[in-house]
N, C-alpha and C positions, 0 to 999 in steps of 0.2 A: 386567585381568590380575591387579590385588594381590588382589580379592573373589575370583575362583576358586583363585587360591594359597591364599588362609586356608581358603577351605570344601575344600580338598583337604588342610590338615592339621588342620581338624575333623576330618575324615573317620577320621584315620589315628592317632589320640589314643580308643581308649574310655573312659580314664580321665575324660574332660572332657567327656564325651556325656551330661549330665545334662538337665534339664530348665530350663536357662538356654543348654546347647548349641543344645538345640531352638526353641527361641525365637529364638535368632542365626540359626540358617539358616533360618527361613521369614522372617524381615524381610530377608535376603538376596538370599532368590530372588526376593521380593516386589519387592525394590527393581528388582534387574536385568529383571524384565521391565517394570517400569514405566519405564525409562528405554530399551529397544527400542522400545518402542512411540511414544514421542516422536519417536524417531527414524524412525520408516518415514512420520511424519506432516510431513516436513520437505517444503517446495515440491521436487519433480520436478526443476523448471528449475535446483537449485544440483547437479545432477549428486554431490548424496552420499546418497541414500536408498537402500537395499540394492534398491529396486525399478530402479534404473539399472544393478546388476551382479549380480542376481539369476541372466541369464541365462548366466555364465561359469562352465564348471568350474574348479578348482581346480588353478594353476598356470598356466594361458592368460590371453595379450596380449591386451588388444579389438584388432578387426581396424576397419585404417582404413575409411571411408565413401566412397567415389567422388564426385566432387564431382555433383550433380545438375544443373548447369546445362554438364557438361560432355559432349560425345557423341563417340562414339568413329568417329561417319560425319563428325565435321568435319575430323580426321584427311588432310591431302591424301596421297596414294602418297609422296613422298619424306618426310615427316614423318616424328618417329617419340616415340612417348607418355613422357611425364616416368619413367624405374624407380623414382619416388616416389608412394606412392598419398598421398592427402590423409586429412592425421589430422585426428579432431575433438580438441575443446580440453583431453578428458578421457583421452585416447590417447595412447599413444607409437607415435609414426609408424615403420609396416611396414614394410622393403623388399622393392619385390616384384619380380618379373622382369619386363626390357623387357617394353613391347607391341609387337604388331608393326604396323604399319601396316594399319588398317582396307581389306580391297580393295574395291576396283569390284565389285558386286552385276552379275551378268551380266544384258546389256541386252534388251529385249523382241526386238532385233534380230539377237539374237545379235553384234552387234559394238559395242565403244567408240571414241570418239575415243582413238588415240591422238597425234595433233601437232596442232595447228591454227595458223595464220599472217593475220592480217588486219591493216588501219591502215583511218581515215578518208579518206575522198574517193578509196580507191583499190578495182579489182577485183582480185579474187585466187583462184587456182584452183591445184590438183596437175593437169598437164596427161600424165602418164606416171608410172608406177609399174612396175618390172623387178626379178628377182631376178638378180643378178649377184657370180659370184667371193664366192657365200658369207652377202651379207647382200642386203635391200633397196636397192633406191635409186630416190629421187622427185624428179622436176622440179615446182617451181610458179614462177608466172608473175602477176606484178601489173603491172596499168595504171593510172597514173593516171587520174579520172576527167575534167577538163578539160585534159588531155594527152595528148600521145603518148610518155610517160614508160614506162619499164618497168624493173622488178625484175626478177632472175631468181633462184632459190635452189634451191642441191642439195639433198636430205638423205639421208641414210646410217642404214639401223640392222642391228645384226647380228640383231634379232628380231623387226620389226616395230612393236618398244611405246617403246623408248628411242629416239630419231630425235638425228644433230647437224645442222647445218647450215653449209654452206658456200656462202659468196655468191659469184656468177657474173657476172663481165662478159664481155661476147662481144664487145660492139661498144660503138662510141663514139655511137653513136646507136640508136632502139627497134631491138626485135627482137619477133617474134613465133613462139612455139614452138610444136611439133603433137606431137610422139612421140620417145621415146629407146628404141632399139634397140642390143641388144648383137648384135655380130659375132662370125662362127664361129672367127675371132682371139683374139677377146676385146677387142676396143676399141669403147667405148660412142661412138653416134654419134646427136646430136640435130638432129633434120630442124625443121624453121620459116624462118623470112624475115627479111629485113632490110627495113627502108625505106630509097629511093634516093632522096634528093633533089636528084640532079645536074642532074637537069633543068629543076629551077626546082618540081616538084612532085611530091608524093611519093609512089614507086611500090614495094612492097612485089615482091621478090626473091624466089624460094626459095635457101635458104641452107641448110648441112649442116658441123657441127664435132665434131670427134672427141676421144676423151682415152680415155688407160690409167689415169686416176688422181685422176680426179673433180676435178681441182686445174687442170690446167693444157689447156683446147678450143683448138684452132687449126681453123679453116676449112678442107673437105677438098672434094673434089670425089667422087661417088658413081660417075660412070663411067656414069651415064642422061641422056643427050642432051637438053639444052632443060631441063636441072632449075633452071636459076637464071632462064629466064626464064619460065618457066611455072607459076612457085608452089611450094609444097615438096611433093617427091615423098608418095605413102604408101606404106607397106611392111606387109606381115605375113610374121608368122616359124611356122613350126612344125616337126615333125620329119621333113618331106619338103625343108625347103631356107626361102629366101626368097621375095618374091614383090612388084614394087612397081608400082606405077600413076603413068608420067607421063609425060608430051608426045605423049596422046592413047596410049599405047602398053601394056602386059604386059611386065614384065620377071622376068626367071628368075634366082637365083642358088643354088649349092648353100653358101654360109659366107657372101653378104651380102657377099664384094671383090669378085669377079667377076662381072658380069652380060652377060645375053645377050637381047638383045629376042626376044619367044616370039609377043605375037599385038598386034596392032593393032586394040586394042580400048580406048575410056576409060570407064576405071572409075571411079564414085564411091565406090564401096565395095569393101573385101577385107577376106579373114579367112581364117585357114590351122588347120588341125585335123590329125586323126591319118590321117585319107586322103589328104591334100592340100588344095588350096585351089578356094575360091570366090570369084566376085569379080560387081557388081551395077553394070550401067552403064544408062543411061537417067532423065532426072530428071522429063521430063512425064508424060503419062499412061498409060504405061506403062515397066516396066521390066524387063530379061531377066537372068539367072543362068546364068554359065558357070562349065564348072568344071574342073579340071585333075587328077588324078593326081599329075602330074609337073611341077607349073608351067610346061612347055613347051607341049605340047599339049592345046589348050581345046577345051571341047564344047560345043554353045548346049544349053539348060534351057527349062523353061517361062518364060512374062510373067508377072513381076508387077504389082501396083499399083503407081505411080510414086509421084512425090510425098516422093523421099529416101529411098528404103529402107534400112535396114540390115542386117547379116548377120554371124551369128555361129557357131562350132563349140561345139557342148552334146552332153556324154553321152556323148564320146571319139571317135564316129564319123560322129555325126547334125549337122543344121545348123536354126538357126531364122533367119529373115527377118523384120522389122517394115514395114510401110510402108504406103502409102494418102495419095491428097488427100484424102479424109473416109470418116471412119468405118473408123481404119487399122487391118491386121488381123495379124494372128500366125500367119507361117507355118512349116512343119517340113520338111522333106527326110531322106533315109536316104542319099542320094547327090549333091546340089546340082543336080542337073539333076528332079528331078520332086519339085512341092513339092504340099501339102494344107495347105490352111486351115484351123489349130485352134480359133483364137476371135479375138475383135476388141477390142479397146482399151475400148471401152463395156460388153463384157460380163462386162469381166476386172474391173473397175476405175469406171463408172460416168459416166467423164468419155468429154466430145464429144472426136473428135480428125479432124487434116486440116490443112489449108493456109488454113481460112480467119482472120478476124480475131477470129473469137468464139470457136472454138476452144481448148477445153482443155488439150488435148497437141498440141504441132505436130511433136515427134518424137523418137527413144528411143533415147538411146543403149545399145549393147550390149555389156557388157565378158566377156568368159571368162575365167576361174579355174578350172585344173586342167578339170574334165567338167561344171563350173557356168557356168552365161551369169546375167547381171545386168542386167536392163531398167532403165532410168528414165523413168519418166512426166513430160517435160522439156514447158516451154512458153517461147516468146519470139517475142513481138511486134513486137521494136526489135532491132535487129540494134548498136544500139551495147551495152544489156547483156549482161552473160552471162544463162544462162537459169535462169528457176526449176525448182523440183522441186515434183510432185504423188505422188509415190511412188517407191520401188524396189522388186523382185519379183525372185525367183531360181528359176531351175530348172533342172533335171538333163533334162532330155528337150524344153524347148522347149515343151510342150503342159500340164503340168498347172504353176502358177507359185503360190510363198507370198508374201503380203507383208513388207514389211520396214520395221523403227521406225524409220528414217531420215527426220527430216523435213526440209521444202526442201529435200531434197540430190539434187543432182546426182552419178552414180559416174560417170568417164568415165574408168578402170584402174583394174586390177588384178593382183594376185601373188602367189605364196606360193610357199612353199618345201618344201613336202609336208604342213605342220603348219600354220602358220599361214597365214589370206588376209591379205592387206593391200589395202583398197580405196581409190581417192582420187579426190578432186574436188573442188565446191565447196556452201558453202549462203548459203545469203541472198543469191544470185545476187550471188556473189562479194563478198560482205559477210568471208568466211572460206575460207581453201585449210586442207583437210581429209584428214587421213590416219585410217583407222578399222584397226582391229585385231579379229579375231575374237577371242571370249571364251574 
């Protein structure tokens, strides 16, 4: 700064502008560029050569550098990123605004997990998922593997994605769980069994416990004749009433207290839709589809293939059926009593299916959501594991079906609440009790 102070009162002097002036300021400029030019030849690496801040206008911070070995997908959903970016050694550190929590990239499946629950040596499954009084709510159910040990655990969310949990004792000894249904009351009531050991050996019960309050199940009795000694009842619900299968019988209720025996008929299968219900009884070689209006009065349908059918309401008014001891096939109805053959498990899918031991798919459960049904291409061989998964498919109509990137997983329920689905079940053949969330 002092060499251009003096050449700027050379400048402003002509009296001194002589020819010894002139000589001072070319050995001036002379000098100063000969000492830039040292300078821009200084190593890089000491961060002071004008070629490290060349690229700054005049009056700008350098902005700090993100750390490179840092990534904003390791970020988990509750995280949330330092409002410090990372200065280098020549910077005066930025402040910059929160980040926000890096989301979930929407899955090939359209759905993520949103809860999961597992431990060693133990199975574990979501065995019912309902929307109730406003938010979700999900049963799962673990067994120990060299026991007859069981866990049982609530969970609650107001939106499908945040889940709590609340632990459930029912009994001082196992329990085993099949479905939780809410009543036209509003008291959630879950159907399963107890083990009876009174007799010296142990004989699984159907059992049924009720609660207003997710907290507190007391033992109830459902008013279906032979329910506790014939296994636990099934029930399906929809907006013609109730509908349950047990002690060989058809039962009718319009709110799920009161019931009234409608046809003497045992069902292995029901499922209730927006005309009423249908329900599939026979397990050998063949099996018939009856269907009701009004859950009172039943009509016989065509045969099926036996072999465990299942059956479901898709598409608001229409009905699909799976089943077969080999080679199971996919059937549709417009009414539950006259069904057409759409395609077969082999054609949909590529896998052998049936009742035998080499068998691929031995059988598929079917869950409804809103006017969507949800197959799983389920296999088990040993009746002490849960089953695995070869796929899940979803469709609106029953006949034309997408796949789904769910792998090993078993869906056996489903809900939603207009907006979002919530599906549940298990994978790694109860290696993990699984809640999934649409994206």
């Amino acid at each position: 700064m002092n060499r251009l102070k003096d050449l700027a009162s050379i400048g402003r002097s002509p009296a001194r502008m002589g020819l010894v002036g002139v000589t001072v300021l070319i050995a001036i400029l002379v000098g100063a560029f000969a000492a830039r030019s040292l300078t821009d030849l200084r190593d890089p690496a000491e961060g002071k050569g004008l070629g490290k801040e060349s690229s700054l206008s005049p009056g700008t911070s350098p902005t700090a550098t993100p750390d490179p070995t840092a990534s904003s997908s390791a970020l988990s959903p509750r995280e949330t990123a330092s409002p410090l970016a990372t200065a280098s050694a020549t910077s005066r550190p930025t402040l910059e605004p929160t980040v926000a929590p890096t989301p979930q990239p929407a899955s090939a499946s359209g759905f993520t997990v949103a809860e999961s629950y597992g431990k060693q040596q133990w199975m574990s499954e979501v065995i019912d998922v309902i929307h109730w009084n406003g938010r979700f709510v999900a049963v799962s159910v673990s067994r120990e593997v060299m026991s007859d040990a069981t866990e049982t655990v609530v969970w609650s969310s107001p939106d499908g994605r945040e889940w709590t949990t609340i632990p459930l004792v029912l009994a001082d000894h196992p329990v085993s769980l099949t479905q939780l249904v809410a009543l036209g009351d509003g008291t959630l009531v879950l159907l399963g069994a107890l083990l009876d050991s009174s007799g010296g050996q142990g004989v699984w019960r159907g059992a049924a416990w009720e609660s207003v309050n997710l907290t507190q199940w007391e033992l109830t009795d459902l008013g279906l004749a032979g329910e506790s000694s014939a296994g636990p009842p099934r029930l399906a619900k929809g907006p013609k009433g109730y509908v349950a299968a047990s002690s060989g019988a058809l039962w009718f209720s319009a709110d799920g207290v009161a019931w009234e025996r409608s046809a003497e008929r045992a069902a292995s299968t029901l499922a209730a839709g927006h005309d009423g219900f249908v329900a599939v009884h026979g397990e050998s070689d063949a099996a018939r589809a009856v269907a009701s209006g009004d859950g009172r009065t039943w009509y016989d349908g065509d045969t099926l293939p036996g072999g465990g059918t299942s059956v479901a309401s898709v598409g608001g008014g229409d009905w699909v059926a799976v089943g077969g001891e080999s080679d199971m096939a996919i059937w549709t109805s417009p009414d539950g009593l006259s069904w057409v053959q759409s395609t077969t498990i082999r054609e949909l899918s590529g896998f052998s299916s049936g009742l035998g031991i080499d068998t691929q798919v031995t059988h598929t459960p079917l869950v409804t959501v809103g006017n969507e049904v949800y197959m799983t291409l389920a296999w088990n061989h040993c009746c002490v594991q849960l089953s695995g998964g070869r796929g899940v498919y979803r469709s609106s109509d029953g006949a034309v079906w997408s796949s789904l990137a769910l792998d090993d997983a078993v869906v056996q329920a489903g809900a939603t609440d207009g907006e979002t689905v919530v599906l549940g079940g298990q994978r790694g053949r109860g290696a993990e009790a699984i809640l999934w969330a649409s994206d």
